[in-house]
C-alpha positions as CSV (number, residue, x, y, z in Angstrom):
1,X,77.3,227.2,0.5
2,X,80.7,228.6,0.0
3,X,83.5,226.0,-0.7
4,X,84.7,223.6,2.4
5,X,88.1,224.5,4.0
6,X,89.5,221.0,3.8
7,X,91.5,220.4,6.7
8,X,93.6,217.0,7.7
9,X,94.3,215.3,11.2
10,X,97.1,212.8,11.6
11,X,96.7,210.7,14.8
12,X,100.0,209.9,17.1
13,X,103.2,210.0,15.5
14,X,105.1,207.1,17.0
15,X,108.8,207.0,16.6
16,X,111.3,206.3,13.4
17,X,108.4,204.1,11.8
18,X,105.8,206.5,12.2
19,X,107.9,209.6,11.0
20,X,108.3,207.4,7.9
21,X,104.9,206.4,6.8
22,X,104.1,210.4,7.4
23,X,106.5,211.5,5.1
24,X,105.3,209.2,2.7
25,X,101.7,208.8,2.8
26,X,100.8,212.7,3.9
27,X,101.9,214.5,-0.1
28,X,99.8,211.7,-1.6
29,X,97.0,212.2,1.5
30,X,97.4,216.0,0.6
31,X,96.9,215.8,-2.9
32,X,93.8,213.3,-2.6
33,X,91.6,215.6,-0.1
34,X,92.9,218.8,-1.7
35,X,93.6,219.6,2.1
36,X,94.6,223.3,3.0
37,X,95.7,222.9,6.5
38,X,97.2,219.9,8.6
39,X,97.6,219.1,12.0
40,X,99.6,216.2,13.1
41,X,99.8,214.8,17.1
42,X,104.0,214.5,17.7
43,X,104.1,213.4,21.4
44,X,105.7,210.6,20.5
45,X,107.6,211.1,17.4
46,X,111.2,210.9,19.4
47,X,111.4,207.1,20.1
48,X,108.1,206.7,21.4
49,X,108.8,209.5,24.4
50,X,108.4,213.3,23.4
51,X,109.7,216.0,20.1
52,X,112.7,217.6,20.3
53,X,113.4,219.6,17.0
54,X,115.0,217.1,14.5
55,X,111.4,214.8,14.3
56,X,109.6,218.3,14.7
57,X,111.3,219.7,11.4
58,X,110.7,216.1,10.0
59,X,107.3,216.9,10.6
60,X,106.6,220.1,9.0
61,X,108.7,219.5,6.5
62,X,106.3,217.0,5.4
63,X,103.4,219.6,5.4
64,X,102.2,219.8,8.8
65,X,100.9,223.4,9.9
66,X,100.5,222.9,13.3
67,X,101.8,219.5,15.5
68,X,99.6,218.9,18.6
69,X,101.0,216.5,21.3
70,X,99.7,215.3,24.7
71,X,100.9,213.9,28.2
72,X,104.2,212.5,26.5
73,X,105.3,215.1,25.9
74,X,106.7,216.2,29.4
75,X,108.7,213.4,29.4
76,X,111.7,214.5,27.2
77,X,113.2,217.0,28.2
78,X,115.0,218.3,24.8
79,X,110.8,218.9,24.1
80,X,111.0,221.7,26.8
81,X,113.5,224.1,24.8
82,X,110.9,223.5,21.8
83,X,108.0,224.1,23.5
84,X,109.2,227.4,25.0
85,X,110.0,228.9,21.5
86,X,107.6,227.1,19.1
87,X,104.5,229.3,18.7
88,X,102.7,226.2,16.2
89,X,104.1,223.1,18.4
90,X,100.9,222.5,20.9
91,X,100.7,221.1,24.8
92,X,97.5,220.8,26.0
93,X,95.7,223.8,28.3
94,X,95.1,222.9,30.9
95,X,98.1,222.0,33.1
96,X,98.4,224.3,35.3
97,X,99.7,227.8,34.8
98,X,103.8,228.0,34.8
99,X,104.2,224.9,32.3
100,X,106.0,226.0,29.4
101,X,104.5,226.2,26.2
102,X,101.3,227.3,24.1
103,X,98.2,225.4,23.9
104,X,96.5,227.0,21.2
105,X,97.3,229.1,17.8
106,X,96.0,231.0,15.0
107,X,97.0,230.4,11.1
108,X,95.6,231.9,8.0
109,X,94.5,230.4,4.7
110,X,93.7,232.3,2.5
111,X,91.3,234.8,4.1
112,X,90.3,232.4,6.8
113,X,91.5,232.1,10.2
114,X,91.6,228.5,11.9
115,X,92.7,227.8,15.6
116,X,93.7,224.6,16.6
117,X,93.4,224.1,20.6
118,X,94.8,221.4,22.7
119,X,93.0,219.7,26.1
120,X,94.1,217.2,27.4
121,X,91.7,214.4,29.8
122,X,91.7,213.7,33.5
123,X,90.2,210.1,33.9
124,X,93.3,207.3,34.4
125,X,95.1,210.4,33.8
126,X,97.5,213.3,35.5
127,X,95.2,215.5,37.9
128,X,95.5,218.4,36.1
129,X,93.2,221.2,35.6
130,X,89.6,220.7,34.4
131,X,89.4,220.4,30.9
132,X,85.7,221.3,30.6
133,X,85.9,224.4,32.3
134,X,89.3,225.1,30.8
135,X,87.7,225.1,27.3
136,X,84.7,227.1,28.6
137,X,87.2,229.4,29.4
138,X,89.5,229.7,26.6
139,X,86.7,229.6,24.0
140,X,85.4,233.0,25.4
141,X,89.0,234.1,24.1
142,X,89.0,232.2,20.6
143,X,85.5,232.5,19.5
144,X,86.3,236.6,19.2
145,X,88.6,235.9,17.0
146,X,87.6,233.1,14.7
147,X,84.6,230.6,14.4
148,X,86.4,227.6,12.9
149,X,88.0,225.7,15.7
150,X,90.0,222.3,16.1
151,X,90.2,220.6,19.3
152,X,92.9,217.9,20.1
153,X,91.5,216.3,22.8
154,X,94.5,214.1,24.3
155,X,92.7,211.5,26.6
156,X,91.9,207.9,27.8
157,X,88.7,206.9,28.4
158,X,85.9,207.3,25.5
159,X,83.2,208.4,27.8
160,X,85.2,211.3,29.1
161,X,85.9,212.2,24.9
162,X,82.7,211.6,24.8
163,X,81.5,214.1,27.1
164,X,83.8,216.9,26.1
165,X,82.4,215.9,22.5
166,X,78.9,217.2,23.5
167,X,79.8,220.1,25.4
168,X,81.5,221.5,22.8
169,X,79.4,220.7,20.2
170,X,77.9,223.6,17.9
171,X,80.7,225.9,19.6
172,X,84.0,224.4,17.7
173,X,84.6,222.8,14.5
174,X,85.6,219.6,15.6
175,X,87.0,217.1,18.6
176,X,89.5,214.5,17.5
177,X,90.6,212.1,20.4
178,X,94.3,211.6,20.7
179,X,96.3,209.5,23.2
180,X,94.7,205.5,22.9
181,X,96.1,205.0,19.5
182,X,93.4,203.0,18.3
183,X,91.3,204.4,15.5
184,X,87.6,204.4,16.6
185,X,84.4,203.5,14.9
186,X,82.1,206.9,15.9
187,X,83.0,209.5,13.3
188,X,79.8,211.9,12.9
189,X,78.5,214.9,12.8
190,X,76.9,216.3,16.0
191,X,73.6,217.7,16.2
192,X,75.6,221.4,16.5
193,X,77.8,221.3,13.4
194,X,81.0,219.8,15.2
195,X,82.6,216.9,14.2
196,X,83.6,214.4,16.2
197,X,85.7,210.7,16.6
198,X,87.0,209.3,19.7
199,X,90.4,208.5,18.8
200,X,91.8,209.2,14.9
201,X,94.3,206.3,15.6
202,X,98.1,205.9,15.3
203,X,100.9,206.7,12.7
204,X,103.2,204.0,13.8
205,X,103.9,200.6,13.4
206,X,101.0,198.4,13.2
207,X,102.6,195.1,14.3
208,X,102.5,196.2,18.0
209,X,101.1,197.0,21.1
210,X,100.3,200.8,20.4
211,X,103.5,201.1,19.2
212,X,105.4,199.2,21.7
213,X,107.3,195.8,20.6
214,X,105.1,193.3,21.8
215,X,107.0,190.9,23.9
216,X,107.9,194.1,25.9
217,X,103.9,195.1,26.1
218,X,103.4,191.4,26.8
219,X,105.7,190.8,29.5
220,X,104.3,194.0,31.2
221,X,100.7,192.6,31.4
222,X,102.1,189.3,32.1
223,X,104.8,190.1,35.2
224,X,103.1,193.6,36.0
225,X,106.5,194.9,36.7
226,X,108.5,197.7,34.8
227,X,110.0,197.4,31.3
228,X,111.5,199.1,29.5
229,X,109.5,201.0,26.4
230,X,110.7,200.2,23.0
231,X,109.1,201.1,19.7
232,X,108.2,199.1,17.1
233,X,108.9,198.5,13.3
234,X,106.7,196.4,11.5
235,X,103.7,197.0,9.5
236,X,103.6,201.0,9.5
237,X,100.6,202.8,8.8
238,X,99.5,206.3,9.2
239,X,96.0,206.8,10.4
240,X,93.6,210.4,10.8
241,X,90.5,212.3,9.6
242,X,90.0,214.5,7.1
243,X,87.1,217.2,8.0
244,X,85.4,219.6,5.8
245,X,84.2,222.9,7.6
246,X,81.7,225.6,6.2
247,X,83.8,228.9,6.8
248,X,81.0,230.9,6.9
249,X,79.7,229.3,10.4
250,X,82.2,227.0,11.3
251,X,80.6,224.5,11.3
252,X,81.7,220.9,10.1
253,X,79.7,219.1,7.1
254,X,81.8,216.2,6.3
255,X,84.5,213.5,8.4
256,X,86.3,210.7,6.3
257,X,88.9,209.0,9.1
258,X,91.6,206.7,7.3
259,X,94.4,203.7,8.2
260,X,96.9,203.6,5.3
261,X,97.6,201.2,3.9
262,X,94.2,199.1,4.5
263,X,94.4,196.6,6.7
264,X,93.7,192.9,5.9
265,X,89.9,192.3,6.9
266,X,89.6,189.3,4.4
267,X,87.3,186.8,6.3
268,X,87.5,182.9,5.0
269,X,84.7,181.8,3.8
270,X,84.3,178.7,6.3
271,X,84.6,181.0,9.1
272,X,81.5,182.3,8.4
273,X,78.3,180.4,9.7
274,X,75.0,180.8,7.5
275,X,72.2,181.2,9.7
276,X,68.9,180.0,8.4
């Protein structure tokens, strides 16, 4: 086999703290994998809420190719403007047509040309367009073009990742969940060459609710009334995947996902019961 195209995937970019631990974890992630291309999820770089062009240049300055996003993203409306002009800032197909923005692009390295495509889920979810038909769709497109394929898939629940998971497998290079925040423990390699997590996890602050302060998250639950969002500081960390693709089929032969820096899974030793 010819040598792997090394790609990385940073999960959601949340806020000051998050842009942070990017900028300094994703040179030293960069030089460890040898990556060639990077992809990073911004939705909710700006405050928790959206990417207008200060955390987008933030982001690329720090070696992203291409930033992805996800529902969030409509909801500054500085990210409009960005998304009109921006031809590697993402928003996910399949809202309907007349949204601003582009949902998929093309780069080159070296003589190689990758795609990165955003979808975005429907379950607990806006009622957009269908996702699985939408990728049917576009893919008919892509696939002329180019056989190595990323797919942000921005959604909620794991079964409906899940799903899109195997009906894409063996026709795109991977499916990386966005949106939950929560890094997931189902990297693999499908039976058709795509690889595949539910949810590569956060860049954000670790000490939180997702990236919310917690008394905020808390009182939510708690009261079930409205407050206000808020980000987060403590305990950054930047979490992804790293995938290695064959270029000449496309088709994925190695996931690694990461949480930087490690956290604490130290277990005392009289919390664990012997069983005889």
């Amino acid at each position: 086999m010819t040598n792997t195209l090394k790609i990385l995937f940073i999960g959601d970019v949340v806020g000051v703290p998050g842009l942070k631990i990017l900028k300094e974890y994703l040179p030293l992630l960069k030089e460890k994998y040898s990556s060639e291309f990077i992809i990073v999820n911004g939705e909710n770089a700006c405050n928790g809420k959206g990417l207008t062009e200060t955390e987008s240049k933030e982001i690329f300055d720090a070696g992203a190719n291409v930033i992805t996003s996800g529902n969030h993203i409509w909801e500054n409306w500085k990210t409009k403007a960005l998304l009109a002009d921006a031809t590697n800032i993402l928003r996910p197909y399949n809202y309907p047509p007349g949204c601003v923005g582009r949902s998929f692009c093309y780069d080159i390295v070296g003589e190689l040309t990758i795609c990165v495509l955003q979808l975005q889920g429907r379950t607990y979810m806006q009622a957009i367009d269908c996702p699985f038909r939408g990728a049917d769709n576009i893919l008919k497109k892509i696939s002329q073009k180019t056989n190595i394929i990323i797919v942000d898939f921005h959604a909620d629940a794991t079964a409906e990742k899940l799903a899109m998971g195997w009906h894409l497998d063996g026709r795109v290079s991977a499916v990386l969940g966005t949106h939950t925040h929560v890094q997931t423990a189902d990297a693999r390699i499908m039976p058709g060459g795509t690889a595949y997590i539910s949810d590569v996890g956060m860049t954000g602050a670790s000490d939180s609710v997702v990236g919310m302060k917690k008394d905020i998250a808390l009182r939510r639950y708690i009261y079930q009334t409205p407050h206000k969002y808020e980000v987060a500081e403590g305990d950054p960390k930047i979490s992804g995947a790293f995938i290695e693709i064959n270029p000449e089929d496309g088709k994925a032969v190695y996931i690694e996902p990461f949480i930087l820096p490690e956290f604490n899974k130290r277990v005392e030793s009289n919390s664990i019961h012997e069983v005889s």
